[in-house]
N, C-alpha and C positions, 0 to 999 in steps of 0.2 A: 504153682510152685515149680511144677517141671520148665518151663520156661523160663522162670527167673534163674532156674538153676546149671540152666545149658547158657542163658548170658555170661554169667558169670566166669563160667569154664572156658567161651572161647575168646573173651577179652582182654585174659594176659597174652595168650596166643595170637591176636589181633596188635596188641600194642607191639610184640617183640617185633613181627612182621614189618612192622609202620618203622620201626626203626631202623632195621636192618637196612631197606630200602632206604630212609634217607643218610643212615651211612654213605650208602654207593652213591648218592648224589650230592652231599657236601665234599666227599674226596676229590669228585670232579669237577667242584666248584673250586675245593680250596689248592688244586693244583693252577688254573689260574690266578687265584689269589697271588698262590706264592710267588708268580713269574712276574706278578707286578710290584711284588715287593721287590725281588732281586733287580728291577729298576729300579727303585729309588733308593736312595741314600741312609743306611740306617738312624742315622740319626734326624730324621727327617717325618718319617713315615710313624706315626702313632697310631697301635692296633688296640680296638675296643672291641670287647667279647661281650654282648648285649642276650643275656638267657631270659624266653618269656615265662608266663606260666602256663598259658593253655594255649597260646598261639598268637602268631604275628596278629590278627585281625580279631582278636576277642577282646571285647570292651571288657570292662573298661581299662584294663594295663594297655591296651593295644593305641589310646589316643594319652596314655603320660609314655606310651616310648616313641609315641611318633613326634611329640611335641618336643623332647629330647636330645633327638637326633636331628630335627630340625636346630636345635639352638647349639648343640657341636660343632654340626658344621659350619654355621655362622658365625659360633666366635672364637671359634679355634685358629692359632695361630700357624696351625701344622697340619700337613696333609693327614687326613684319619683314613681309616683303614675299619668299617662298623661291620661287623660278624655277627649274627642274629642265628641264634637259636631257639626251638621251642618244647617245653617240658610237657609233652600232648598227654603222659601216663595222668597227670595230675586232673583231670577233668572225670573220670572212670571213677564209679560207685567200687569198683576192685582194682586198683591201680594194679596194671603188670610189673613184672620185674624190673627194675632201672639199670641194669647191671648191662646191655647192649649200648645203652645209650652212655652212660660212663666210657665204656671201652670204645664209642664212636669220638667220644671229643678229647679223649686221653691218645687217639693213635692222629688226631687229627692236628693238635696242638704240642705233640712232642718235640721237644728242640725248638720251637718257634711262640714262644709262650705270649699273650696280650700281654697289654702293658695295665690294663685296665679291666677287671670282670663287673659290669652291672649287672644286674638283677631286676627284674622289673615283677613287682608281687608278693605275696608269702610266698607259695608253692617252688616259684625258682630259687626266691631267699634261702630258704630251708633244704633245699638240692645242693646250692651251692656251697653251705657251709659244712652239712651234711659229707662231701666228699671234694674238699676245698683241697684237704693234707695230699689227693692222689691226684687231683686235676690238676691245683695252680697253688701250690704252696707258700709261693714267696708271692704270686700277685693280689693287690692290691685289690678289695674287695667293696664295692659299694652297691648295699643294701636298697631300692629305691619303692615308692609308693606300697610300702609294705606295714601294714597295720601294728604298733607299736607290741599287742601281746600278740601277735605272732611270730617273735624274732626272739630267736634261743641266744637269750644271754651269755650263757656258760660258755657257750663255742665262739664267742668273741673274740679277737685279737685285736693288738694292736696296728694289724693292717688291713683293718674294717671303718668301713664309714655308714653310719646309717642317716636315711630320709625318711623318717616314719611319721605316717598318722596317726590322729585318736580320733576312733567312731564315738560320738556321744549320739548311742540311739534315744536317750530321754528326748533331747535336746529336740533330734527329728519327729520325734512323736509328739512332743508338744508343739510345734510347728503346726503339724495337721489338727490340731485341738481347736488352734489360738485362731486360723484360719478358717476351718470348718468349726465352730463350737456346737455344734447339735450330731455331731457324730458318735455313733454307737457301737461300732465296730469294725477292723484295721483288719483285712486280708491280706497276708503276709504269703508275698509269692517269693518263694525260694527252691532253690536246685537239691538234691540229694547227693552230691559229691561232697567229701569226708570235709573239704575247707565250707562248702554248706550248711553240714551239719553241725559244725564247729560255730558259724557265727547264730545260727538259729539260738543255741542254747546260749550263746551270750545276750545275744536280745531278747531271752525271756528272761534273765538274771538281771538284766538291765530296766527292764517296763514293771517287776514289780510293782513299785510305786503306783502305775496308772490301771493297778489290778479290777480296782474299784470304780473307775473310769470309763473306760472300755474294755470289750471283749475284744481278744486277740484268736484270730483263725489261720492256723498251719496249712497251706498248699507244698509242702516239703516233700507228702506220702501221696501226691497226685502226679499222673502225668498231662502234658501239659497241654494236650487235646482238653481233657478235661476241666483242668484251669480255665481255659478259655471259655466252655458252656459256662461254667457257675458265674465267671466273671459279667457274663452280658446279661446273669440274672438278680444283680446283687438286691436288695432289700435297700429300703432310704435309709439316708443318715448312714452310706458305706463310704469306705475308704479305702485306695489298695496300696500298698508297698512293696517297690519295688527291692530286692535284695541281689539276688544273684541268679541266675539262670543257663547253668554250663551244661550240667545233666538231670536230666526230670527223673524220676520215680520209678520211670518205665524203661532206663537206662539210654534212652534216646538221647545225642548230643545236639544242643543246641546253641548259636551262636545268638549272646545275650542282646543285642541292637534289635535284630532280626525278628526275638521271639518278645521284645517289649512294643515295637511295632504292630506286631500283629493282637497286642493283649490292649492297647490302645486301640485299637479297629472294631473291638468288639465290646471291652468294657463300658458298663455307665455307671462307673464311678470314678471319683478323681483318680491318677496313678500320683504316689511321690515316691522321692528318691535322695537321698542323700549325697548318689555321685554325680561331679559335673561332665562325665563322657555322657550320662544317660541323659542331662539336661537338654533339652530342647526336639526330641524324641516322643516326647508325648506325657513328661512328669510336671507338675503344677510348679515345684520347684519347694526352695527354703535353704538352709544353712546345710550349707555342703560342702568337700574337700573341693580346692581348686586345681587345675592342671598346672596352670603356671606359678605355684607357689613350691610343687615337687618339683617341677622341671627347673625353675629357680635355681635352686638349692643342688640339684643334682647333677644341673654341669656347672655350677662352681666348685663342685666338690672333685668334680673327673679333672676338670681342664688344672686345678689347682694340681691335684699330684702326678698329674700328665709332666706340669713344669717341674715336680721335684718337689711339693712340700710332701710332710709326715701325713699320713690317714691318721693316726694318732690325734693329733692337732686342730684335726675338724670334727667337729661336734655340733649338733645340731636337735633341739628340742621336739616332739611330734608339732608335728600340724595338728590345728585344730579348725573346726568349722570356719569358714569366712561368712563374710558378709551376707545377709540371704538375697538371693535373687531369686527371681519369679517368672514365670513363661506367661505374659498376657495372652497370649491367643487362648492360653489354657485358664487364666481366671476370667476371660470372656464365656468360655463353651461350657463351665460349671460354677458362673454368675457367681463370683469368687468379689467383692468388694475390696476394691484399692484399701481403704480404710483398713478394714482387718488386718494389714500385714502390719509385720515388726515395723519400729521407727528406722528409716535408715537403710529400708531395704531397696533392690533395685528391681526391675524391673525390663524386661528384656524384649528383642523380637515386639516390639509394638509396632503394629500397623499405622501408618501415618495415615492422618485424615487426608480430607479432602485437598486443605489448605496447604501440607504439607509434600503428598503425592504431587499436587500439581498449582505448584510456587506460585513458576513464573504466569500459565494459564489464567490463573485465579486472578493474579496483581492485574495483567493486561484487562481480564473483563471489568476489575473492577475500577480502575484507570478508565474504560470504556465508560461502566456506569457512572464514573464522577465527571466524565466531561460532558456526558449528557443531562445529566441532573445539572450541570452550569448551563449548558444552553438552553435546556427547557426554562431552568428559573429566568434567564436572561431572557427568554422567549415571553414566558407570562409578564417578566416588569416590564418589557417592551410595550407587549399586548396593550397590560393596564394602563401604559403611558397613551398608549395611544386612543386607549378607551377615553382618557381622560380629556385627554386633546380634541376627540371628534365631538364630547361634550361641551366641551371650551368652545370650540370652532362652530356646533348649532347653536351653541349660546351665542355667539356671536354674529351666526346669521339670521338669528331671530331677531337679535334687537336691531339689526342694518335692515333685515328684511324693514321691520316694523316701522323706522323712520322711511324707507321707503314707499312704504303705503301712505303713510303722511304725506309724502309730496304728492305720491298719485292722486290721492284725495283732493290736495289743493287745487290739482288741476281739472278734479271731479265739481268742483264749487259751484259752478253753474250748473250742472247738470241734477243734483242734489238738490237746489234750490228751486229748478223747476218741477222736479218732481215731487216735493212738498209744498211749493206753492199750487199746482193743481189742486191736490185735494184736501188742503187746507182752503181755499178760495171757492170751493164746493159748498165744501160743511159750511162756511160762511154762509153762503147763499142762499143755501138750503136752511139754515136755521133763519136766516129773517123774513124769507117767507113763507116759513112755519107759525112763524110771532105777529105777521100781520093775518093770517087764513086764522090764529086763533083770538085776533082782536074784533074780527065779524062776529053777526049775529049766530048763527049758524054753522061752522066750520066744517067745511065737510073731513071726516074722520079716515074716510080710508084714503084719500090724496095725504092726509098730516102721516098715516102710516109708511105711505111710499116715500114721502119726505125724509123721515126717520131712518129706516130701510137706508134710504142715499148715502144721508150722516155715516149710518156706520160702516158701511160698505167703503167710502170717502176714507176714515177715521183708521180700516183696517190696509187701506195702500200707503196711507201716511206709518202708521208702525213697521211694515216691511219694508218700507225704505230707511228709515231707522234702524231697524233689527240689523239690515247689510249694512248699512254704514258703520252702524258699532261692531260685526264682527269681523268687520277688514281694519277695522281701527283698535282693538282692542290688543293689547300684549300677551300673546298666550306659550308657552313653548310647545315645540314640533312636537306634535300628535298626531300618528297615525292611525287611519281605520277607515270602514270599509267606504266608499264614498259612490253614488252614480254620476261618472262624467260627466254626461249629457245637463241634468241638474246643476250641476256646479258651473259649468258652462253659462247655461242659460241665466243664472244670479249674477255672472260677472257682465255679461249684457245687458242686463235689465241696469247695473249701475252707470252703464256709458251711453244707453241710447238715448236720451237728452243733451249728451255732448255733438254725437254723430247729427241728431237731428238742429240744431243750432248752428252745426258747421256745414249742412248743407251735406252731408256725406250717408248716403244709405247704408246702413249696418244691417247685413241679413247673417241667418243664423242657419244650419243645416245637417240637424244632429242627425245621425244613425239610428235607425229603425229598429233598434235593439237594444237591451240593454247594457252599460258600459262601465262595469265596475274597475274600479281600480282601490289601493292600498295608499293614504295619503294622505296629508295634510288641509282640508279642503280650503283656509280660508291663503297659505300661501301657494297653493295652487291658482286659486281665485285673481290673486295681486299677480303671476304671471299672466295669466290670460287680459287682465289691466291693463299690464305695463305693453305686453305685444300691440294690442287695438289701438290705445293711445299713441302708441309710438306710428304704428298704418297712417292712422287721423292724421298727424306730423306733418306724415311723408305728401300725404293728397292733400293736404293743406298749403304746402308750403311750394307744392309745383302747382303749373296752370294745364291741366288736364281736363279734357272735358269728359269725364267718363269718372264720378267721382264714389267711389266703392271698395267696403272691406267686407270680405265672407269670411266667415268663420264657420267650421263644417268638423265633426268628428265621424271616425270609422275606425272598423278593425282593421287592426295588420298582421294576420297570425294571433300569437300571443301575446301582442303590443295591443295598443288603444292610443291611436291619434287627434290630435288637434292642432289643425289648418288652420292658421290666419294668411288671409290672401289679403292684397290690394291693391289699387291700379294708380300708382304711387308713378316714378321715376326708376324705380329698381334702385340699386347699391352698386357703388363701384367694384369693379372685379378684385380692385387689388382692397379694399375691405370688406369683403369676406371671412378670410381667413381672420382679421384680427376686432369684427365685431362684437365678441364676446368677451374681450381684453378687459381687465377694469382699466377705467379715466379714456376708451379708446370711444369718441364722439361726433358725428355729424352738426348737429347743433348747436350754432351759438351759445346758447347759454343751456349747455346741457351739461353733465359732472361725468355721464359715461359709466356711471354705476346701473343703473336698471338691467340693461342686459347683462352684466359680469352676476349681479343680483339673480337676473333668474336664471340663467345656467347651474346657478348653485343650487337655487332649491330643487330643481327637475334634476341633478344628479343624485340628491342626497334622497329622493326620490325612486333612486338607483334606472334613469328615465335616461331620456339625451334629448338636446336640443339642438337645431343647424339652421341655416338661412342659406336660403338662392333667390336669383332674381328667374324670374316665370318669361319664358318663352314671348308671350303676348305683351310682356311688360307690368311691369309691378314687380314686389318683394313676398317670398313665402316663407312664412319660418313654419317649422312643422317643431311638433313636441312630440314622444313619443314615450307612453308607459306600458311597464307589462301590466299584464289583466291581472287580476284577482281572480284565482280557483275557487 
């Protein structure tokens, strides 16, 4: 008690102090004033006396007079002249005397009177009208963002203009219902200064209605250290409300931005607020007075009897709630659902997304990704075309390979036929001298078994030369797998050495001492190594050489596997070289020129290589060359 009661005592003494001083320093402000008046032209210079109520910089009057005097100066036609004062007793739980501050702006404006006194608040409303007949009798009085029942009627004139609002707190508390609906209880943070204690008892005359609703909690008789612990302890289903915050409990003065910041820092519970200076500060939002709907109004109201109309003449309804708008950051941080707001409401301060942060970024990659998804897809139908194509194109050299083999065959026809007339001409033999040894008395039995024995033995070199003939004749498509060189080799031999030996041409053979795997086709593999020896035979055929011989020989080359056809031919011209692997390009009379274009194709498709030189000693070498099989 002894504390509160030496507050109280040296407060008016503290205000008269505060005043006196800024006496002595508007005198010396308004004697510059004056020296700028007496330049200019009186009729020219328009002087506005702008009174606050608890100071230039205390929200919320502090962003409707700054919003104000921005829009004066801008559409004013006339040089202004804006004089700002501030009513600082009004914020004190014991306002001092007002009586220094009277006689500061009565000695300050004598003889030099505004043309205009605004008001910005109750507390200056209520000053002004209060001691209007001693300060500014004949000027023009407008009332601004001052709450509808707080503007004393009776002392009205008709050279008053008022801009007043209406608080509808149901409005705002059902706001926080309709948004929160599981809420239980609305802490009502408010200041203890006489205009504090004035709106409190109207907001609980006001919420009756939501008696049964919710519980309402008074922080009015707290200071505002202490607001702050209970606030960061609240219970679920809370809610806080924000009202006014000039002087706490504990006579401490605080500036209301300042101390809603810091109450947002520590609460967890939503803050709302009905006023738009506190908007964006840390309150969720809802239906609330706007700045630019007073400021609107209030310098049409200056600027109009600035030119000469009646204060009489203008008249002006309170304001009421606008539109509701909403602080997203803040229905984001207490998971506040879009849907729950009013129809129609706005929505403010949202953070762009991605796409929006970063437009152009976004469009370039994704312009990036649409022209790569057309090359890729242009890439796979390419692919597939080509997939299709290399299909088409073994299709193609299967059935050429295939008639190819047919002609090689034809030219096999003697050789074929001697190696089925041997051991058909056996088994013949052998059977009818089986049939006379069994027309004797006696037969001897184990001779007819050796006989027999012959037959089949006879029976089974005639199927393998059948077996190779039908599977170099037979139509099959390109099939790869695992094959032994040397094997394949020696079957393609076995089907020309009755040719070689009829032409009088030694055909020796000289595989690798090892084994020679490769990945392949064996039976067009076979028809190149055919088409090479036959085409040798040709060449030694067709010159008169006495040295008449083709070797065929494989070995490793690294991780290739070769096969050499040598022979002691004539050699090749040097200037066909380069062009013996051409299709229709031909040595021979009646040759078409396809066999070699023919098997260059299958030993690449083989993924192999094939080349020709003529040998040092004389003769032609073509070498083949495939990778190994791991």
């Amino acid at each position: 008690m002894s504390r509160g009661t030496s507050i109280d005592r040296v407060r008016p003494w503290a205000a008269t102090a505060l005043f006196c001083f800024g006496l002595l320093v508007a005198l010396c402000l308004s004697a510059g004033r004056a020296g700028a008046v007496e330049r200019s032209p009186r009729g020219e210079l328009k002087r506005v006396l702008v009174l606050h109520s608890f100071g230039r910089d205390f929200r919320p009057w502090s962003e409707y007079a700054r919003d104000i005097k921005a829009e004066l100066e801008r559409q004013s036609p006339w040089p202004l002249d804006i004089q700002e004062h501030a009513l600082l007793t009004a914020r004190f739980n014991n306002p001092g005397p007002e009586a220094p501050f009277v006689d500061y702006l009565q000695s300050l404006y004598q003889g030099a009177m505004p043309d205009v006194v605004l008001t910005i608040g109750a507390p200056a409303a209520r000053f002004a009208q209060r001691y209007r007949a001693r300060l500014f009798p004949n000027t023009p009085l407008i009332l601004s963002a001052v709450e509808h029942r707080l503007i004393n009627r009776a002392d009205l004139s008709d050279n008053d203009v008022v801009v007043s609002i209406r608080n509808d707190f149901l409005a705002a508390f059902d706001n926080i219902l309709q948004v929160l609906p599981d809420t239980k209880t609305v802490m009502v943070v408010i200041g203890a200064s006489p205009l504090e204690k004035f709106w409190m008892e109207e907001v609980k005359r006001e919420l009756k209605p939501l008696a049964e609703r919710i519980e309402l909690v008074w922080y009015s008789d707290l200071s505002f250290e202490e607001i702050l612990k209970r606030a960061s302890k609240l219970p679920p289903h809370t809610a806080l409300f924000w009202g006014l915050m000039s002087v706490d409990a504990a006579g401490v003065v605080h500036e209301s931005d300042i101390a809603l910041r810091s109450l947002r820092a520590v609460a967890n519970a939503p803050i709302f607020s009905y006023q738009e200076p506190f908007f964006g500060d840390g309150t969720v939002g809802g239906p609330m007075h706007t700045i630019a709907a007073t400021s609107s109004r209030t310098v049409s109201a200056t600027i109009g009897i600035l030119g000469g109309a009646k204060p009489a003449g203008i008249s002006f309804e309170p304001l009421e709630f606008a539109t509701p708008k909403y602080d997203w950051r803040e229905l984001q941080r207490w998971d506040i659902s879009e849907s729950r707001l009013p129809p129609g409401s706005e929505i403010v301060f949202r953070e762009p997304n991605i796409w929006v942060r970063y437009r152009w970024q976004m469009l370039m990659i994704t312009a990036v990704f649409l022209v790569q998804a057309g090359l890729i897809s242009g890439l796979l139908h390419e692919r597939r075309r080509r997939r299709v194509a290399e299909v088409e194109s073994r299709q193609r050299l299967t059935e050429l390979a295939h008639v190819n083999r047919y002609s090689t065959v034809g030219e096999l026809t003697t050789s074929i036929a001697h190696e089925l007339n041997q051991p058909l001409g056996s088994i013949l033999t052998n059977a009818e001298t089986a049939e006379l040894m069994l027309r004797g008395n006696s037969p001897d039995i184990d001779e007819i078994r050796q006989i027999l024995a012959d037959i089949r033995r006879d029976d089974q070199r005639a199927s393998e030369v059948i077996r190779r003939l039908r599977s170099v004749l037979k139509k099959t498509p390109f099939e790869v797998k695992d094959i032994e060189l040397n094997d394949t080799v020696r079957e393609a031999i076995g089907l020309v050495k009755a040719v070689a030996d009829g032409r009088r041409i030694t055909l020796s053979y000289m595989p690798v001492l090892a084994d020679l795997h490769v990945k392949g086709d064996p039976v067009q593999l076979q028809q190149v190594i055919l088409n090479l020896i036959i085409n040798a035979m040709d060449a030694i055929s067709d010159a008169d050489t006495g040295k008449r011989e083709v070797s065929v020989s494989t070995l490793r080359a690294g991780n290739h596997a070769e096969i050499r056809i040598a022979d002691t031919g004539p050699g090749m011209a040097a200037s066909d070289l380069a062009n013996v692997f051409d299709p229709f390009f031909t040595t021979k009379p009646q040759g078409m020129g396809m066999g070699l274009a023919i098997a260059r194709t299958i030993i690449e498709a083989h993924h192999g290589a094939i080349d020709a030189a003529n040998q040092l000693a004389g003769g032609a070498l073509f070498t083949i060359r495939l990778p190994r099989a791991r």
